[in-house]
N, C-alpha and C positions, 0 to 999 in steps of 0.2 A: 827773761823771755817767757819762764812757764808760768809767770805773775800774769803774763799778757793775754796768753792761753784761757787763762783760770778766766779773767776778766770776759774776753772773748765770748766764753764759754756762758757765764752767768749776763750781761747784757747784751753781746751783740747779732747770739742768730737765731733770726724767726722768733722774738721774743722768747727767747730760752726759758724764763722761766714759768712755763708751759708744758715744759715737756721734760725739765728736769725733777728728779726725784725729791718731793716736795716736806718729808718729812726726815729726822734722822734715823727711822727704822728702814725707810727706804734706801737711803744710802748704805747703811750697814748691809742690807740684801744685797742692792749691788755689789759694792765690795767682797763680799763672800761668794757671789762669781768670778770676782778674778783669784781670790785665795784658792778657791779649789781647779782652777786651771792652770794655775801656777802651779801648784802640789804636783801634775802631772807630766811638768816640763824641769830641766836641771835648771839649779837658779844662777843669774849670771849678774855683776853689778851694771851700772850704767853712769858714768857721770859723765855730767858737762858741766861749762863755765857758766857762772850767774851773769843773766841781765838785768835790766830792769830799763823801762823806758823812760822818754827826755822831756826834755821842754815844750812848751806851746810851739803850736805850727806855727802861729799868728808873731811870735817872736823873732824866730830863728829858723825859717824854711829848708835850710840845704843839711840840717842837722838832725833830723826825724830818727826817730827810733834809737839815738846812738845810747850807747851800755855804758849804765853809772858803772862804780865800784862794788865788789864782793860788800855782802853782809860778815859787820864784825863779828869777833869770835864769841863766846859765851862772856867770857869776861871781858869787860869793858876798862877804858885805860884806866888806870891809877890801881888794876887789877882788884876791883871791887864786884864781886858778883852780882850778875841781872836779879830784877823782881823773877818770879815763878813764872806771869803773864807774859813777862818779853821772852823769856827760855822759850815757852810755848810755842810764840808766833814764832819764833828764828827757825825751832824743829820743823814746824809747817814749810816754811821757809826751804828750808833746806833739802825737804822733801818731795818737792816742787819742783827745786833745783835739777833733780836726779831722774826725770821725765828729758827725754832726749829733744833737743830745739828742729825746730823747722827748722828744714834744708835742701837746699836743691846742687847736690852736686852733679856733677858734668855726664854721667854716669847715669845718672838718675833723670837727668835733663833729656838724656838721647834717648832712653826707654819711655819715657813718659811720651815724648812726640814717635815714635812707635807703636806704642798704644794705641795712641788715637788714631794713626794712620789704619790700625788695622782695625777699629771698629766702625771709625766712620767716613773711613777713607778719604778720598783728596779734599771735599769739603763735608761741613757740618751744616746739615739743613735746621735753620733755626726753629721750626714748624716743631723734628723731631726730639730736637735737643731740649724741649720745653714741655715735651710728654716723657722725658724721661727724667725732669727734672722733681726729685721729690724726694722727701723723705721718709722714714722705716716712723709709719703710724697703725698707731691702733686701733680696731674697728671702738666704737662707741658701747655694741650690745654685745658682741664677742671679745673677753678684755685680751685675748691671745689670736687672735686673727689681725694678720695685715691687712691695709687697707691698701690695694691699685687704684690710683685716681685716672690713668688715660694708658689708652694700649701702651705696649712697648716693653715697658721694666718687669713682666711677668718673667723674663727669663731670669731677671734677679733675686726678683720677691719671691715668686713659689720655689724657687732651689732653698732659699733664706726660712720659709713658711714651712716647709717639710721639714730642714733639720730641728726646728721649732718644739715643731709636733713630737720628729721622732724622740726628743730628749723629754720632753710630757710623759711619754709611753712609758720611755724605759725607767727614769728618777722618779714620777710621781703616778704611782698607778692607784687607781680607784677617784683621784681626783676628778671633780665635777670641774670639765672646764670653763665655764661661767662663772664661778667663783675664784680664780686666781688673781690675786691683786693684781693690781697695776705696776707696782714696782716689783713685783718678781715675775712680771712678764718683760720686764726690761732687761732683768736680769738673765732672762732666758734667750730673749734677740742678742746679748751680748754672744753669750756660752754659742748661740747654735753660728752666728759671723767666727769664730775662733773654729770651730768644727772646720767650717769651711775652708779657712787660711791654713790649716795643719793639713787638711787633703793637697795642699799644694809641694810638700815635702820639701820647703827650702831649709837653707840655712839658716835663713833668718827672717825674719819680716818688716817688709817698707809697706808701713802703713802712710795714704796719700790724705793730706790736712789740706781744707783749704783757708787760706787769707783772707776774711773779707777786706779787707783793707791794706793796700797794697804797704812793703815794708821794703826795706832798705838791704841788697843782702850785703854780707859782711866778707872777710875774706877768707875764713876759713868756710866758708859755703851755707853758716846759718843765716838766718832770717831775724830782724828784731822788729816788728810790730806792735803799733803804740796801741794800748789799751782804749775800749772803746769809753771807758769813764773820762780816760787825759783828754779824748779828741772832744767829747761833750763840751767839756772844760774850755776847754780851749775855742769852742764856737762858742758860747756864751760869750767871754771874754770878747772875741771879735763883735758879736753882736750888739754889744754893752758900747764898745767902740763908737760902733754907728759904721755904713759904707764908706766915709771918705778915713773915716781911721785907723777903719780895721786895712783899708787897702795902704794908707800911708805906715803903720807897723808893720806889714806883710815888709812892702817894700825895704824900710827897715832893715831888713834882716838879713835882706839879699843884697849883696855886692853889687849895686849896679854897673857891670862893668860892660863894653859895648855887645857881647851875646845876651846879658845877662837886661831886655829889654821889655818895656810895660806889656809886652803880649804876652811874654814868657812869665811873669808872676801873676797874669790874667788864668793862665794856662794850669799853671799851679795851683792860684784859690780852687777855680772850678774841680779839678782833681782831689784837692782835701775835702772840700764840700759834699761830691762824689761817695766819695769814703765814708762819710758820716752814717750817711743811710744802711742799717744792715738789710733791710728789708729790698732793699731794690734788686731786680732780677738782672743780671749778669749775661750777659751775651754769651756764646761759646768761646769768643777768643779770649774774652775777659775770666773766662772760667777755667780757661786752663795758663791763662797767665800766674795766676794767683793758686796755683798748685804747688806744695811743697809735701817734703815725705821726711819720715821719723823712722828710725831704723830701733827694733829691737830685736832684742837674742832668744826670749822664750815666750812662749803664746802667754803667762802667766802675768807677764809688761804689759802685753796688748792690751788685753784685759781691765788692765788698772786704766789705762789709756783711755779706753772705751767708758772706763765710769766715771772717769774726771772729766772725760768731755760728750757727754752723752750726744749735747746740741751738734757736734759735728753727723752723727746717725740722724737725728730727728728733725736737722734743717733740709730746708727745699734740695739741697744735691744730696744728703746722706744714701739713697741708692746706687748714684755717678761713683762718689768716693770711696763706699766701699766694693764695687767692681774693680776701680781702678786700681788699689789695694791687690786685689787678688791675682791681676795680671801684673802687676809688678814683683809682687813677692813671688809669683810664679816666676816670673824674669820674661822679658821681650823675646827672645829669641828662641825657647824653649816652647813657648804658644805660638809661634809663628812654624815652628821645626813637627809640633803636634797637626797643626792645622794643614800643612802640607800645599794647599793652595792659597794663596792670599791675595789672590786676584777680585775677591769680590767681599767687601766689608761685614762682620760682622752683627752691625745693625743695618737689617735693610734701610735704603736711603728714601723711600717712597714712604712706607707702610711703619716702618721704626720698631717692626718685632727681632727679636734675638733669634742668630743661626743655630744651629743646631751644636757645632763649637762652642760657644758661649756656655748655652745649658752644661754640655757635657763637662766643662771645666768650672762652674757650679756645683754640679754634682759629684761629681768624680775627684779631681784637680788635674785631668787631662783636657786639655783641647780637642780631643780628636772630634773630627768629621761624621762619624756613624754611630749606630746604634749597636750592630751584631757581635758575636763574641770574639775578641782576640784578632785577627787578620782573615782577610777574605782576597782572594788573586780575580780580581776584575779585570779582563783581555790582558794579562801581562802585568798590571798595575797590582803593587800589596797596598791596599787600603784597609788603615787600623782604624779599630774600633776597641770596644772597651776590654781590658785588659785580665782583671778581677770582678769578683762579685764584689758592688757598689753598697755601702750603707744604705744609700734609697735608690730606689727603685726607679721604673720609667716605664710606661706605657703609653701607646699616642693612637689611635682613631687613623692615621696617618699608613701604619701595619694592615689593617683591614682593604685599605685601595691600594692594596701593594706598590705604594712607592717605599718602603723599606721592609726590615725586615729587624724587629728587634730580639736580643739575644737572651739568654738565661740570668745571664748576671745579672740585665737588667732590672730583669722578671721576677728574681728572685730575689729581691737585694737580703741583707742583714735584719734589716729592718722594716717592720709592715706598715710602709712609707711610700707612696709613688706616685712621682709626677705625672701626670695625664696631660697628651697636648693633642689638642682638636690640630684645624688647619690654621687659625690663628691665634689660637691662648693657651696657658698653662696653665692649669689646676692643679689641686691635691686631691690624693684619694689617701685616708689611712684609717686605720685599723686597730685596738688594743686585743685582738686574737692572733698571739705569737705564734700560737701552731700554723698560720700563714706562711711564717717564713723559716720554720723547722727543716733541719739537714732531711736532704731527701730518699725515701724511702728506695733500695732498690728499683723496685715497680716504677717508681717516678724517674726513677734517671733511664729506666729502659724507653718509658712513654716518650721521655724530652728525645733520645738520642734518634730513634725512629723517626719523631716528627721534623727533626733537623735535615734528615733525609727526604721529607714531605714539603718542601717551600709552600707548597700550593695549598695545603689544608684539606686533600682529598683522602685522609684516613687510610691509605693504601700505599705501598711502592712498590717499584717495579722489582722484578723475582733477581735479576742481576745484582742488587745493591745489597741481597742478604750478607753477604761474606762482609762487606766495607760495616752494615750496622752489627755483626757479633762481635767483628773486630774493635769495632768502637767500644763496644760493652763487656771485655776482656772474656768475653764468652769463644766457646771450641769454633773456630774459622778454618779449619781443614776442608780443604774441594772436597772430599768424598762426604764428609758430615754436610759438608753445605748445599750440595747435591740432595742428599735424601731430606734434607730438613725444607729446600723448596718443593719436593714433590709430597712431599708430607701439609705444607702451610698451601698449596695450590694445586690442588689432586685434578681441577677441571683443567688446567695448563690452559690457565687465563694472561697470565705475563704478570699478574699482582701478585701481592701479600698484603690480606690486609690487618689494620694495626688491631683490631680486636684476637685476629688466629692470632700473633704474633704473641699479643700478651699473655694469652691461655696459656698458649706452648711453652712463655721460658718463664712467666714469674706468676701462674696459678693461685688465686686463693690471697696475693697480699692487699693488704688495706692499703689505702693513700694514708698520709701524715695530716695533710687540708681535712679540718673538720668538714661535715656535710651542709653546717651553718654557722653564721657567723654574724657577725654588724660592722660595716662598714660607714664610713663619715666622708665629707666630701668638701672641700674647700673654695672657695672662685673670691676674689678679691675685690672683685670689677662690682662698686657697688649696684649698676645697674644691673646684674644679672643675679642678682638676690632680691629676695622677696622684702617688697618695702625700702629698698635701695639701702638697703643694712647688711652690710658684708657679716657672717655668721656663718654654723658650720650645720650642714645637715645631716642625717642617720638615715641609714637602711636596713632592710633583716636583708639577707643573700642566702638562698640554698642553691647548693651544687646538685642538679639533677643526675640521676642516673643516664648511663650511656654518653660515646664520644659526637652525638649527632649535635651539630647546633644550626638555633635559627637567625638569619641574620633581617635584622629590623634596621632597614635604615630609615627611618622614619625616630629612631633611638639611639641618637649617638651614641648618649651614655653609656647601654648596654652596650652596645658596638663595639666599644671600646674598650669595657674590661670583660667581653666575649678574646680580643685577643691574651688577655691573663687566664683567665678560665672558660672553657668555650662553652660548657653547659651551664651557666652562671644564669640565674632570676633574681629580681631585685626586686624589693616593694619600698618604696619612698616614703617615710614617717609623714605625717602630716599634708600627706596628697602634694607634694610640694616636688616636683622634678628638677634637680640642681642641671643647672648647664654647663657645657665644656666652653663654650663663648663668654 
């Protein structure tokens, strides 16, 4: 079966050899992504039973895909040792062997139709299942930039585009991103899809494969799928026939018994014929028929997984399947336990952009529904939101027309990486000025805890909430201290405090950690919304003006926008070139 895989892999999707890595140094670079991801995981064996695929369709119809015999042992009968060449191919062989078969157990059957339910609910609109259809491609003028070819999969590709970047930052600093080959940027989509499936904290991981061509399952729940070279084969053969021959050898083959009728081996050609074509587009139901999943034990499998078959990433679904991937390995019920409501699908059904669930278990590997820190009591209700501080970041345009209200975690992730979402796209914003996301200075955690008290952004609170903000900032909260310290911070007995007394009085004199300048870079996928319809990355200088006063431009999303990260923030745009959040 992993012979079929390989085959698969090398003719049959979207002309794989296109997008497979085309020299042996490429492959080597791949490979040493999955070697150093594996280093980081405990290593565990894998075996399964050899297959290998059957006879012509054109022969023998009701016997497709069935499993020769194991490959003999090294020594061959009469106990004479192989040539060096045959040792070779058997260890290939055998190594092959030790990749886990497509499978769909029962288990895996009921989650997977769970899945769908929860993204695209009761049905699947073909209009948006065909803007989400696509595969992890590389812009042309940018060799590390995705490319989004139609709304919708932003929720997948910028969460994918950021871990991208942030592993850029951290493993290859000083690098010009414009000169990174092409195969260690493959290598890197591999590493930052593995980042992603390890935030999901499972057991294990059921990676989702799809069939182009449908296969025969077996009993113990694998899959065996005839290679797209035998089925070539085997239409020639029919071809060579000629129509009345190839239909009288089909016939042939099949027992004509009274089910067993000329519609029904009509039914058949047409379905093998079907199959030939990698290239044909796949209905929704066609597309999650032909889903199976491959279970491994450490991200370091995966990885090899992902290099042996790149073509499953880089064909028309490699977006679909590696989502589905992550909600599996996440587990069904767990994303559905995070999400808390599941009354209303995941990808909208009109518009076919991703919830805000989606993203978060992108970024995160939680589903949750919010943006703000930890739990918030809406009339009665505990609605969770993000739990820790996030490797990447988030900030949305969205916080500005107070429909939410995003948290520190967000704000602050690990990493100087963050997603930015207008009202209907996802971007990148990132950074190589670590000092962005440096542990925070006193002063800065006094600034954050104040303004947590400020929903509104009016740089002041009311004189009651002083005791709730010292206590929040393990500062003296004694009524008589806090008495003199409001008549002290509000001598005009206005009912305020605002956050400038506020600072003076408890953290005088400290500097921020945030340099005062910096260069930030900005990402948008959507070739139309790049200059020259060339997905590429932009630069800006950014200084932090003095004082907490800001102005808001809306007329400039952009600023708008990371006005909610830094509300004194000016930007000047390299090359007069204004990137958009659309």
């Amino acid at each position: 079966m992993n012979d079929e895989i390989v085959r698969e892999q090398r003719g049959g999707e979207e002309s794989s050899s296109s997008v497979l890595p085309k020299t042996a140094a490429a492959s080597m670079t791949l490979a040493s992504a999955a070697s150093a991801l594996e280093s980081q995981a405990h290593s565990h064996s894998h075996t399964t039973s050899p297959a290998a695929s059957s006879a012509s369709p054109c022969s023998n119809p009701p016997t497709i895909g069935a499993a020769t015999s194991p490959s003999p042992s090294p020594l061959a009968s009469g106990g004479q040792k192989k040539p060096p060449m045959q040792q070779e191919q058997q260890q290939q062989q055998q190594q092959q062997q030790q990749q886990p078969l497509p499978q769909l157990n029962a288990t895996d059957m009921r989650e997977l139709r769970e899945i769908k339910q929860l993204l695209w609910g009761d049905n699947v609109r073909e209009d948006v299942f065909k803007r989400w259809s696509q595969g992890f491609e590389f812009s042309k003028v940018e060799p590390s930039a995705l490319v989004q070819k139609q709304g919708g999969p932003c929720a997948v590709i910028a969460p994918v585009q950021a871990y991208l970047l942030k592993i850029i930052i951290m493993d290859m600093p000083g690098v010009k991103l414009s000169e990174i080959p092409n195969d260690k940027c493959q290598n890197l989509l591999i590493q930052a899809l593995c980042n992603i499936l390890k935030n999901c904290r499972a057991p294990r991981y059921r990676i989702v494969h799809l069939l182009r061509r449908r296969g025969n399952a077996t009993e113990d729940g694998s899959t065996k799928e005839r290679s797209p070279a035998a089925e070539a084969e085997s239409a020639s053969a029919c071809a060579a026939a000629g129509p009345v021959g190839s239909m009288e050898e089909a016939a042939g083959g099949v027992e004509l018994a009274a089910e067993a009728t000329p519609g029904s081996v009509n039914e058949w050609l047409q379905e093998q014929l079907s199959n030939l074509d990698p290239h044909r587009e796949l209905s929704p139901d066609e597309f999650h028929e032909r889903l199976h999943t491959l279970h491994f034990e450490d991200i370091g499998a995966v990885a090899r997984y992902y290099v042996e078959n790149y073509g499953q990433l880089a064909h028309t679904y490699g977006v679909l399947l590696f989502m589905y991937s992550v909600f599996l390995t996440k587990g069904s019920e767990l994303v559905a336990a995070d999400i808390s409501d599941t009354s209303e699908p995941l990808i909208h059904s009109t518009y076919g952009y991703g919830g805000q669930s989606l993203i978060n278990l992108m970024l995160t590997g939680r589903a949750v529904a919010h943006v703000w820190d930890n739990e918030q009591d809406v009339g009665g209700l505990k609605l969770r939101g993000i739990c820790e501080q996030s490797d990447i970041g988030f900030i949305t345009l969205m916080e500005q027309m107070r429909y939410c209200t995003v948290g520190s975690f967000f704000k602050n992730p690990r990493y100087p990486v963050w997603v930015m979402g207008s009202d209907t796209h996802l971007t990148v914003l990132f950074s190589n000025e670590k000092r962005l996301v440096s542990p925070e200075t006193p002063s800065e955690t006094g600034r954050r805890i104040f303004k947590s008290y400020d929903p509104e952004g009016n740089n002041f609170i009311s004189t009651t909430m002083l005791r709730e903000v010292l206590a929040a900032l393990n500062l003296v909260s004694e009524p008589a201290y806090v008495a003199l310290m409001q008549k002290r911070l509000d001598p005009e007995n206005l009912g305020i405090i605002l956050l400038n007394a506020f600072m003076d009085e408890f953290f005088p004199l400290e500097r921020r950690s945030t340099p005062d300048t910096f260069e930030l870079m900005h990402y948008n996928g959507i070739p139309g919304s790049n200059e020259s319809n060339k997905v590429r990355y932009y630069c800006g200088s950014a200084i932090l003006l003095e004082g907490d006063l800001k102005s808001i431009c809306t007329s400039n999303p952009m600023v708008t926008c990371l006005q909610t990260k830094w509300p004194n923030i000016e930007i000047n745009w390299h090359d007069a070139h204004m990137p958009s959040l659309n």
